[in-house]
N, C-alpha and C positions, 0 to 999 in steps of 0.2 A: 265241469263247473259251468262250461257256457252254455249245456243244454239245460240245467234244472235252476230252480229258483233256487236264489242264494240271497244273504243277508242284504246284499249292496242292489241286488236289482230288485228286492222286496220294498224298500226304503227310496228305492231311485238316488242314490245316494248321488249315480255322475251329474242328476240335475241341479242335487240341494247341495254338492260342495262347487259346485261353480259357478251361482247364484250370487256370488260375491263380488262385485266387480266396484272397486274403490275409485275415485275419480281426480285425486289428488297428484299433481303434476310440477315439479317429481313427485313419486309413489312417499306418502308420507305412512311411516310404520303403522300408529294410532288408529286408520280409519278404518282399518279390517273390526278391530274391538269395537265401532262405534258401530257398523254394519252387522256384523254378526248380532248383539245383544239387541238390535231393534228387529232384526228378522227371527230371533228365537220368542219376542216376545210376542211377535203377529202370527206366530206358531199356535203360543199357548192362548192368545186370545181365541184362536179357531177351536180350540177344544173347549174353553169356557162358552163360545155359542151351542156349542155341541152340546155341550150339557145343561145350557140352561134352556134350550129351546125342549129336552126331555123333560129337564124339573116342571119346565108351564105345562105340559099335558098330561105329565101328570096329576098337580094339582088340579087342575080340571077336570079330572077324572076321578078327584077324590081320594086319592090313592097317596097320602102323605109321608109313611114308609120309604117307598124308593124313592119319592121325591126328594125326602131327606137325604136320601143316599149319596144323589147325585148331587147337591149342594154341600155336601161333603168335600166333596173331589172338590168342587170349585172352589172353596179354602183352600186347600192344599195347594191347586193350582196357584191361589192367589199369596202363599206364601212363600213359591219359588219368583212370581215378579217380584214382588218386593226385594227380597235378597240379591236378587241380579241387580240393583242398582247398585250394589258395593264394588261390584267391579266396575261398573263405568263411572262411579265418582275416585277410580284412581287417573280415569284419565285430566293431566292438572289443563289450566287453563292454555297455557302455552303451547303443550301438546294439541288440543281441540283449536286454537286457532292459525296453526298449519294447513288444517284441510278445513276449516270451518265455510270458509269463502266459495271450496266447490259446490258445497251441498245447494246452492241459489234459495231458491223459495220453496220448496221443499221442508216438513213440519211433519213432528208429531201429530200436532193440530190437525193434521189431512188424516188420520188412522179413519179407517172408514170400520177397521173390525172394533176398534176401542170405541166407537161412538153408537155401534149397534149393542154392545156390553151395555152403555149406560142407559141406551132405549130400554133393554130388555127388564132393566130396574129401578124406570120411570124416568128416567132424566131426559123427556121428549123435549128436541128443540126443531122442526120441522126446517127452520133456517138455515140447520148442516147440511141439507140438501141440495142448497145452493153454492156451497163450499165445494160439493163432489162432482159440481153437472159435469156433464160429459162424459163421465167416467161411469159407463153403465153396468157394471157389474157393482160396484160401492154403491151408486144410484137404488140397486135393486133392495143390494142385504139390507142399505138403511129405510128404506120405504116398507118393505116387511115387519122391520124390527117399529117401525113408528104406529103401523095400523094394527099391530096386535097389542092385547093386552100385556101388562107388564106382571114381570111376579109380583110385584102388590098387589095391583087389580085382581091376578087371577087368585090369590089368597084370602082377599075381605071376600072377593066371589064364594071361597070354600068355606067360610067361617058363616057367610047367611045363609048359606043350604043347609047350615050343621043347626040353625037358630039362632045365633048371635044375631044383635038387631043391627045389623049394618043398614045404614042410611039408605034409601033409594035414591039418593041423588049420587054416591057413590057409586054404587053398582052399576048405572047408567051414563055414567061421566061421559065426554069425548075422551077415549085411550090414547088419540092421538097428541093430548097435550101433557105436560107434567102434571103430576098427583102434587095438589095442595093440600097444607096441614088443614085438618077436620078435626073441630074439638067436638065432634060427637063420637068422632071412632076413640075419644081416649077411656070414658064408660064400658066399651066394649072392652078392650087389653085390661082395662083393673079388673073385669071381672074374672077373665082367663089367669090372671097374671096371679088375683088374690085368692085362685079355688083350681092351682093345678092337675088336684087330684080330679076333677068333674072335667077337665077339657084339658089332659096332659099332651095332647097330639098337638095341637093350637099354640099351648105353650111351652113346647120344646120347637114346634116352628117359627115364633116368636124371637126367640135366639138365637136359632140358627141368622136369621134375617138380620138378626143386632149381629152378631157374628160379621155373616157378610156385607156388612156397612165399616163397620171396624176396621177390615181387612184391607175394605177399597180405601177408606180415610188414608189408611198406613201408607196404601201403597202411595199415594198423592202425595201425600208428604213426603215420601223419598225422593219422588220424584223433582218437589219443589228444591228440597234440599239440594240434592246433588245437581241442578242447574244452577242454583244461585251460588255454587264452590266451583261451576265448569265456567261462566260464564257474568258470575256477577248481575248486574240488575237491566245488564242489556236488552234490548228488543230480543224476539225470538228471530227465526232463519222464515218464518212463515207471518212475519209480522204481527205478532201477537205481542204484550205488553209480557212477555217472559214470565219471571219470577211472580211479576203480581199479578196474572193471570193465570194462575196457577194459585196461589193460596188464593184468589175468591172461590175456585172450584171449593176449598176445600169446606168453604160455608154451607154448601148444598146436603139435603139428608137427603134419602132414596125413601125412610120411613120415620116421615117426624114423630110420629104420635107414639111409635115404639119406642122413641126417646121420652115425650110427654109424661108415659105414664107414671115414668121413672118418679118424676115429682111428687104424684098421687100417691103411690102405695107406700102402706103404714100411715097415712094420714088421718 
């Protein structure tokens, strides 16, 4: 066994089960559950960059097929976070503030992989960059994730090459900022939206995209929920305004006008 590859040294298993290192003194039971559940989910955020940095190239490549494919997976992925917050909303309040005091200033808020996710789906805020100075490895993923196109952009991109009249002031935006709602892209989704059979690739990518907007809503709300049952309407550990920082997130769309058109059709 110690000369060939085995299951545990395929996996590095000695590195990722001793990656745990709880800081509560005495050792309070609770914080392993709190550790684990935020390291399995900077896991699966590394596979959702993984796949969506595939999904952009290949929408740019025109190749909507496996782009769909892969956006597949990233639902799926996105419906095991969400569920993992049932286990960490059994941890009760009293439990969490046992070791709540070691965490310091240490936050969610700092995910440097959760913040290259929302670049990649337009939620540019260049000012997270100042949140991560120093830290030049997060520095980088988010500075990549800010100067490319988002899957929005690269899709209205696929949709004027295909002839839909996407606006030239959209196709040409700075990427590096959020996508604002355009009430001229909502003409374009009613047409797709009201002649699927003439543009069915468009409007099965349409929903996938409501899909994964859905998906991330869900997941924010669980999130929100199960902090304001751990915690109540306290400050966050990273000073953020907690609970209602966390539902204004959840005001944000990634693709307004695919909600928009909602209103239009059958009208």
């Amino acid at each position: 066994m110690s000369e060939r590859l085995t299951y545990g040294s395929y996996l590095h298993l000695d590195e990722l089960l001793s990656a745990q290192h709880p800081l509560s003194s005495p050792p309070q039971h609770d914080e392993l559950l709190f550790i684990v559940q935020h390291q399995t989910t900077e896991l699966w955020m590394k596979l959702v960059l993984h796949e969506l940095h595939a999904v952009l190239d290949r929408i740019a490549a025109d190749e909507l097929r496996p782009a769909l494919k892969g956006l597949a997976r990233v639902k799926h992925i996105q419906d095991v976070l969400t569920d993992q917050w049932a286990v960490l909303a059994t941890l009760t309040p009293t439990e969490y503030a046992q070791f709540r005091g070691f965490l310091g200033a240490s936050s969610g808020f700092q995910s440097d992989q959760y913040r290259a996710v929302e670049f990649l789906l337009g939620h540019k805020d260049a000012a997270m960059l100042r949140v991560l100075e120093g830290d030049d490895r997060a520095t980088a993923l988010l500075t990549d994730a800010l100067r490319r196109p988002s899957l929005y952009d690269e899709f209205l991109r696929h949709l004027a090459r295909a002839g839909h009249p996407v606006p030239q002031s959209v196709l040409e935006r700075d990427v590096t900022i959020a996508h604002e709602f355009t009430e001229e892209l909502v003409p374009v989704f009613r047409t797709i939206y009201e002649h699927p059979e003439q543009h069915w690739s468009a409007y099965e990518t349409c929903e996938e995209l409501v899909d994964l907007e859905d998906n991330f809503q869900l997941w924010r709300f669980r999130h929100m929920k199960t902090v304001e049952r751990t915690i109540g309407f306290k400050r966050g550990t990273g000073g953020t305004a907690g609970v209602a920082f966390l539902r204004r997130a959840l005001e944000h769309s990634f693709f307004p006008e695919l909600y928009a058109v909602r209103t239009e059709i059958g009208r």
